[in-house]
C-alpha positions in Angstrom: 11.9 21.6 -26.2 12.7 19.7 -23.1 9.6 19.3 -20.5 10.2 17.1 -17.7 6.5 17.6 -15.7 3.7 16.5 -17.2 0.1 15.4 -16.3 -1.9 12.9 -18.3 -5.3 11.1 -18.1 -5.2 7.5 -18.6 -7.9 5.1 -19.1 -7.3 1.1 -19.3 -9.4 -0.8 -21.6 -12.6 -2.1 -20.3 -13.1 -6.2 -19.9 -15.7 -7.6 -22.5 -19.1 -8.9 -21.6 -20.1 -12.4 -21.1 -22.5 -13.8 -23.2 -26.3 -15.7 -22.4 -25.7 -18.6 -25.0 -27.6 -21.9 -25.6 -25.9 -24.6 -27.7 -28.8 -24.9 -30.3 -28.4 -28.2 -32.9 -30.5 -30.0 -34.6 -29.8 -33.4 -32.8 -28.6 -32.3 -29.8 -32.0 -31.0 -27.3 -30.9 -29.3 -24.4 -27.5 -28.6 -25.4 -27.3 -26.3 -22.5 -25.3 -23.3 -21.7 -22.6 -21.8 -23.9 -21.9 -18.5 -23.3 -18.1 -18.0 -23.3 -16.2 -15.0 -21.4 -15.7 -11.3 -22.1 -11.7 -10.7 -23.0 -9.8 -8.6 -20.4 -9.4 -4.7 -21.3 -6.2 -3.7 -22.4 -3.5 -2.4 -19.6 -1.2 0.9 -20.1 2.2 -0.1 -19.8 5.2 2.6 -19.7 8.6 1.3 -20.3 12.1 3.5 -19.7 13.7 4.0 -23.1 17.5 5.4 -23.4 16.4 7.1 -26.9 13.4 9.1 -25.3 14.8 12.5 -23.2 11.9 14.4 -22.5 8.0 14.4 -21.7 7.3 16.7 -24.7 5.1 14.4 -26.3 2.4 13.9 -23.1 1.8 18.0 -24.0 0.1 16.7 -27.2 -1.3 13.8 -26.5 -2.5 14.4 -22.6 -5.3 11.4 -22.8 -4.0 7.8 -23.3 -6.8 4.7 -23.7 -6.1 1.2 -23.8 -8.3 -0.9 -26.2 -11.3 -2.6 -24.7 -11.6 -6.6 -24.8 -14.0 -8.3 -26.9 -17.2 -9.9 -26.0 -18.0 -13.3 -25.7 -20.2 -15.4 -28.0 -21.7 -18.7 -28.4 -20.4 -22.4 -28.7 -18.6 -21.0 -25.0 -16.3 -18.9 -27.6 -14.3 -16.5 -25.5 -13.8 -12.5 -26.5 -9.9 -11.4 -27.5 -8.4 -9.9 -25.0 -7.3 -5.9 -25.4 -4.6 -4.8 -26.8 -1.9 -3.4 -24.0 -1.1 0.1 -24.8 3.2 0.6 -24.1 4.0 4.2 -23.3 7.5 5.1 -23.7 9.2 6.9 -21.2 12.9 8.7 -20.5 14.8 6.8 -18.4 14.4 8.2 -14.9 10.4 9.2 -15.0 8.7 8.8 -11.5 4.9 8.2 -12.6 2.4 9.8 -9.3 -1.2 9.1 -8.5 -3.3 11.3 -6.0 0.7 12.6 -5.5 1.7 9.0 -4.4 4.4 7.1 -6.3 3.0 4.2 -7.8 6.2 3.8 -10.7 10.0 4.6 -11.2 11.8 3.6 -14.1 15.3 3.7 -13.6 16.8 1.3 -16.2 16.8 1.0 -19.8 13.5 -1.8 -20.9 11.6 -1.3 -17.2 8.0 -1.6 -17.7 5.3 -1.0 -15.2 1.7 -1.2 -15.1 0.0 1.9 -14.5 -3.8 1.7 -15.5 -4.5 -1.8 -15.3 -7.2 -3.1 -17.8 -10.9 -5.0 -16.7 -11.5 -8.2 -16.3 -13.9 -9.7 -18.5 -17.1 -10.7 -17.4 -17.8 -14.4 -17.6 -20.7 -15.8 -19.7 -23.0 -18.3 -18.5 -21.4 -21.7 -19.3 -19.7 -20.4 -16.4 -22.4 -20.5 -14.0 -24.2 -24.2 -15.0 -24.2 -26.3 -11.9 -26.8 -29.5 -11.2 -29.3 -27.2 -9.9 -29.1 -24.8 -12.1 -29.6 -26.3 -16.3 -30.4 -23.2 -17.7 -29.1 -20.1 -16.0 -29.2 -16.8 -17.9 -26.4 -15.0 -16.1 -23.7 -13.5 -17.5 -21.4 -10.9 -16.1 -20.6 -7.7 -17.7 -16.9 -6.7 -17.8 -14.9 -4.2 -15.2 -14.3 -0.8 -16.3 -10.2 -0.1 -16.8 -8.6 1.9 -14.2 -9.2 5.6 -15.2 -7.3 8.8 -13.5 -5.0 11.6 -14.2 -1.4 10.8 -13.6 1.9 13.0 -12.9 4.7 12.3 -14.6 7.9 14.0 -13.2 11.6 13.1 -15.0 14.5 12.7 -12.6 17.8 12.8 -14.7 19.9 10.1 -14.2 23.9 11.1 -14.4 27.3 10.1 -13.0 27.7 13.8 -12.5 25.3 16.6 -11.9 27.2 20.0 -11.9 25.7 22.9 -9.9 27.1 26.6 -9.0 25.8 29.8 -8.9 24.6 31.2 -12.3 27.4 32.1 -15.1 30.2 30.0 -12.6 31.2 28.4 -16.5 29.0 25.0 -16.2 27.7 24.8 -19.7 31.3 25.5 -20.8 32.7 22.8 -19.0 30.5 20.7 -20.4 30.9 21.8 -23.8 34.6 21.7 -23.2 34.6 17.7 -22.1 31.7 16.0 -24.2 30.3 16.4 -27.1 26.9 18.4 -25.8 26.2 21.7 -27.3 24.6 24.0 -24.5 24.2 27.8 -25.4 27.3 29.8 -23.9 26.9 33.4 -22.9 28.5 36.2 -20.3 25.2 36.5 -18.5 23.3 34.5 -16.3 20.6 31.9 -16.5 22.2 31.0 -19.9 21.0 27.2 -19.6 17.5 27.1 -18.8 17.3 23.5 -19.2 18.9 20.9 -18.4 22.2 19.0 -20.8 23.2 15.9 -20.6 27.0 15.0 -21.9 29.2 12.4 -21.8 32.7 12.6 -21.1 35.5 9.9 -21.8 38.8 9.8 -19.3 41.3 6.5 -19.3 38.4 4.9 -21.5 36.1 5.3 -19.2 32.5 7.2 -19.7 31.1 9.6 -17.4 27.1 11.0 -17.9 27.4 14.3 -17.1 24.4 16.7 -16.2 24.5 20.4 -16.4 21.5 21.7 -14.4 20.6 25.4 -14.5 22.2 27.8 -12.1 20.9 28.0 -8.4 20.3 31.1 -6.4 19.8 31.9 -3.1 16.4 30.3 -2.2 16.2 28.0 -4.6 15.3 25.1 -2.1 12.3 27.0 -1.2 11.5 27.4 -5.1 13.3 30.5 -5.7 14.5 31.4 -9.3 14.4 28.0 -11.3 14.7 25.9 -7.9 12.7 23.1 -7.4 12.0 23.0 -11.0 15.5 21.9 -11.6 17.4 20.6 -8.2 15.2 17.2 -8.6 17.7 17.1 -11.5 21.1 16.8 -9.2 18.6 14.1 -6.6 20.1 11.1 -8.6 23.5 12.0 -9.8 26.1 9.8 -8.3 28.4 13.1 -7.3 28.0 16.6 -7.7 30.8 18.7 -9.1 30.2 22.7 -7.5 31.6 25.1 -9.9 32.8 28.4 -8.5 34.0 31.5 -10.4 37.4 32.2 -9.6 36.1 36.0 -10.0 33.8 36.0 -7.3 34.6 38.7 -4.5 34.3 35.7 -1.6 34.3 31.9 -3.3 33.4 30.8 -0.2 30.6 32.9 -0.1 29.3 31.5 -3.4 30.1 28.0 -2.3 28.4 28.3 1.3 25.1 29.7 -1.0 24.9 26.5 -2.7 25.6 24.0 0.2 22.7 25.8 2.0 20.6 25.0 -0.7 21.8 21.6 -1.5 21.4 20.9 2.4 17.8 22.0 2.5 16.7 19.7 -0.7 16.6 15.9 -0.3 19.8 14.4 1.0 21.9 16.3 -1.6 24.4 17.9 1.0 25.7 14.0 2.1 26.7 13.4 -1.9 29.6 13.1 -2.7 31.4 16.4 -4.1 34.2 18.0 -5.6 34.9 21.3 -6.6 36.3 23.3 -9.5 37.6 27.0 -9.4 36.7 28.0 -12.6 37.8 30.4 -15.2 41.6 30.3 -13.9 43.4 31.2 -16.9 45.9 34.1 -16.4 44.7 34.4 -12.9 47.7 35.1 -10.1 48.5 31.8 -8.2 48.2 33.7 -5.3 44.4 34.7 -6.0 44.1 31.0 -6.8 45.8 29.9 -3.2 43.3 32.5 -1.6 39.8 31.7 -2.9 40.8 27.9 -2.8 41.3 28.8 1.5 37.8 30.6 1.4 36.0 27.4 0.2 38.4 24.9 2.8 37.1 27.7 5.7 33.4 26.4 4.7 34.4 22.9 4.3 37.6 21.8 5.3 37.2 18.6 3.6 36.5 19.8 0.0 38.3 18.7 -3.0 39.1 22.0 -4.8 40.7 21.7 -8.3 41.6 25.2 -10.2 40.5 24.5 -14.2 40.0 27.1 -17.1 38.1 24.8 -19.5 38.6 27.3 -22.5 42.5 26.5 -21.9 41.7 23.1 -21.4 44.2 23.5 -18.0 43.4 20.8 -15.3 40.4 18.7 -17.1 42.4 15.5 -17.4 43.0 15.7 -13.6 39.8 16.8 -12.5 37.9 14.2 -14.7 39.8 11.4 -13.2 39.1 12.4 -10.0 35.3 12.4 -11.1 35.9 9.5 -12.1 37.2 7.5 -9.0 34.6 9.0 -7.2 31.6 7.6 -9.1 33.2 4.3 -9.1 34.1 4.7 -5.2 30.0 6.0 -4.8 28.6 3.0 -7.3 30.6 0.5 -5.0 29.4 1.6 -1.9 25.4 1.0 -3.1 26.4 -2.0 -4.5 27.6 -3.3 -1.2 24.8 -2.0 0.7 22.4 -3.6 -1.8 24.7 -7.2 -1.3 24.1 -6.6 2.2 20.8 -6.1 2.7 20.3 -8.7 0.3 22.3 -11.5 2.3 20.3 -10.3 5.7 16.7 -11.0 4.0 18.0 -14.5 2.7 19.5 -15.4 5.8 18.4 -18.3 8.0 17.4 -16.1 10.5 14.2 -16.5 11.5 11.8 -13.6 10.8 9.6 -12.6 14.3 5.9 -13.2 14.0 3.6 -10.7 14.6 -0.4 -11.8 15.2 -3.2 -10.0 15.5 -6.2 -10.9 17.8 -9.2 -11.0 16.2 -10.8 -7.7 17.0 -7.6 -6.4 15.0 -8.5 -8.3 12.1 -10.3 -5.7 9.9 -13.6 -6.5 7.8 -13.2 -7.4 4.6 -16.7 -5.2 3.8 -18.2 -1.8 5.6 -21.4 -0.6 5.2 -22.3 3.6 5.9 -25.5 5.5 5.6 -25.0 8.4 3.7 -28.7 10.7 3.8 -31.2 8.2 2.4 -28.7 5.8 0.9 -26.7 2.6 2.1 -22.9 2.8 0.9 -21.3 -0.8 0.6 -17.7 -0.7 0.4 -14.8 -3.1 0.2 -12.5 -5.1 -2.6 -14.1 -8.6 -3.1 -18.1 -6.5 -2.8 -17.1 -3.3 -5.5 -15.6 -6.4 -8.2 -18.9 -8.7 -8.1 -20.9 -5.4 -8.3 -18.9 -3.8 -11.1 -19.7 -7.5 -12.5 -23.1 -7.7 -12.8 -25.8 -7.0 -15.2 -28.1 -4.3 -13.3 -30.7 -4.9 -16.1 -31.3 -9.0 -15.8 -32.8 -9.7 -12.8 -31.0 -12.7 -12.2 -27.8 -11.3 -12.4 -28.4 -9.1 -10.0 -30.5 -11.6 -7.7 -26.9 -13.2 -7.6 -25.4 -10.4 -6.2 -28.1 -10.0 -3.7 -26.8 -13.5 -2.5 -23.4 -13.1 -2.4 -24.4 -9.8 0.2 -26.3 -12.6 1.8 -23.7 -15.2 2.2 -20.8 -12.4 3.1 -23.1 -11.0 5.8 -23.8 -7.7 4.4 -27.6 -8.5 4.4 -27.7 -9.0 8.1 -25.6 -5.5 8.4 -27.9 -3.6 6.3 -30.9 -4.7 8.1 -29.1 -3.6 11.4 -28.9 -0.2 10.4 -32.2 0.0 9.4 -32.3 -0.7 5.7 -36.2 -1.1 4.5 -37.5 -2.8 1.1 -36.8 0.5 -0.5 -33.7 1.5 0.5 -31.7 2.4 -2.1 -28.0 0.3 -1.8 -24.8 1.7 -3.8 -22.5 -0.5 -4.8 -19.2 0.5 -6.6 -21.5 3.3 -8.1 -24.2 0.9 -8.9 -27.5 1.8 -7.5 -30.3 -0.9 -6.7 -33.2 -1.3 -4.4 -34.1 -3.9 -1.6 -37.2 -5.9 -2.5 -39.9 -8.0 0.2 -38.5 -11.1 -0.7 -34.6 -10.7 -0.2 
């Protein structure tokens, strides 16, 4: 079964806790402090493999958890770190969060982090200092990363043939590489898509066959968007047209409506293939091949019949010079962008005056409570122990030395205002 949309919930491993260690032998008094650190939680890490073709898998295991470091001990003995959980992935899969990209593996062996694992809290050999001998602080570790991601599979293919349904795709493709897609007179045949690899003057072409488009298929019409994100990465598009159709031009202006609608399909490169040509007069040939040059004068039309095997060869090596003609071209815009960035050209400067300079920290009232927000705040919160008082007396000075204190009492915060901190709750007290 090919899927290529799926949704999964991911949760990174959680960071260990520190421990509250005191080196305790029998000639050493006052050994002092040896808590050691919490290991980090394990990451989830997908990585693009050429062997895997197909999200199936995510539809039975839709919950993926990294393992959780280890706690720290005594004699300042640190916790092992999490195992990293490696996901493996087709080629091509755009990982989404909150519907924003945050992955795309293109090549074979690219990893990303997607749910990055918790740092582990450190223990309190960390915090001894020459005012402070004894301290019982330790830090608890950082919960992973935990959401729901969308994974979405973007074939990647030197070719990507569309047409109207039944215009004899899966047949070319059964014809020219060694895929097997089901072949019948009817449409919507293929429902999925089939990938295939065709060989012309030694050279390899990946060839996609994507499931016939309709009328309205860029608005989601008939198998639409479900399949034209198929045909978004394919180097050129070969449009198939049956030789049969009342008006080929017709049938080809459909398509290159859709295609023109959907991404930047319409500026691919293209060549097109009157199919089905076998026994057909030369003249009916000569005439549908003028209805598709009325619609674009610049088209490539080639008239094949790939059960008679007539005109593969030559429509094959023109497939083929124009994927190496299309790879060329990115290569040399990549080069060239590339030489502009390293250039000695100096970059311009932009400054911002200081009222532009945004806090690093916000505080909001919210009914009765006091929301803190911000990066550096939410980590030492997340950190720290809300059931040892000193722990959390630390993180009432940290507020103090950041200038959150000052804020709070601004907007009115009293000795029992409740303050929430990276979902950690705590009171204000006479004394702070």
């Amino acid at each position: 079964m090919f899927t290529d949309v799926a949704k999964v919930s991911l949760k990174a491993g959680k960071g260990g806790d520190g421990a509250v260690s005191f080196r305790r032998e029998i000639y050493i008094p006052k050994g002092g402090p040896d808590g050691g650190d919490g290991g980090k939680g394990g990451d989830i890490v997908f990585r693009a493999d050429k062997d895997t073709n197909t999200l199936i898998d995510f539809r039975f295991t839709p919950i993926l958890t990294a393992e959780d470091g280890r706690n720290g001990s005594g004699t300042r003995s640190a916790g092992r770190a999490g195992k990293d959980l490696v996901v493996e992935v087709p080629i091509g899969t755009i990982v989404k969060r909150d519907g924003n990209v945050i992955a795309d593996l293109t090549q074979d062996g690219r990893t990303a982090i997607i749910a990055k694992g918790g740092d582990g809290g450190f223990g309190n050999a960390h915090f001894k200092s020459s005012t402070r001998q004894a301290p019982i602080i330790a830090e608890v570790g950082e919960p992973g990363e935990e959401f729901e991601a969308e994974l979405e599979l973007k074939l990647l293919a030197d070719v990507g043939l569309v047409g109207l349904p039944n215009a004899g795709k899966s047949t070319f493709l059964s014809v020219v590489s060694n895929a097997k897609p089901e072949i019948a007179d009817y449409p919507f045949t293929t429902l999925t898509p089939q990938l295939g690899v065709a060989t012309i003057d030694k050279h390899d072409l990946l060839i996609a066959d994507i499931p016939g488009l309709i009328e309205g298929a860029s608005e989601g019409k008939g198998l639409g968007h479900d399949f034209l994100r198929h045909v978004d990465r394919t180097a050129v598009l070969l449009h198939l047209v049956d030789v049969y159709n009342d008006d080929a031009g017709k049938a080809y202006k459909t398509i290159r409506g859709e295609l023109e609608k959907y991404s930047d399909l319409a500026s691919r490169p293209e060549v097109v293939a009157l199919t089905k040509c076998e026994g057909v007069d030369s003249e009916i040939i000569a005439m549908q091949t003028a209805s598709i040059l009325a619609v674009n004068p610049d088209a490539k039309v080639f008239a094949i019949s790939s059960s008679a095997h007539q005109g593969i060869d030559e429509l094959l090596r023109e497939l083929k010079d124009e994927v190496i003609s299309h790879k060329q071209s990115e290569l040399d815009s990549s080069q060239e962008v590339s030489s502009r960035l390293s250039s000695d050209e100096a970059l311009p400067t932009i400054s911002l005056s200081p009222k532009e300079v945004k806090s690093t920290w916000k505080v909001e009232k919210q009914d009765d409570k006091f929301i803190v927000t911000g990066e550096k705040i939410e980590k030492f919160a997340r950190r720290t122990d809300m059931n040892n008082y000193a722990s959390l007396n630390r993180l009432r000075d940290i507020m103090k030395k950041m200038g959150i204190r000052a804020e709070l009492t601004s907007q009115g915060a009293e000795p029992d205002s409740v303050i929430s901190i990276a979902g950690k709750e705590f009171t204000l007290v006479e004394d702070w």
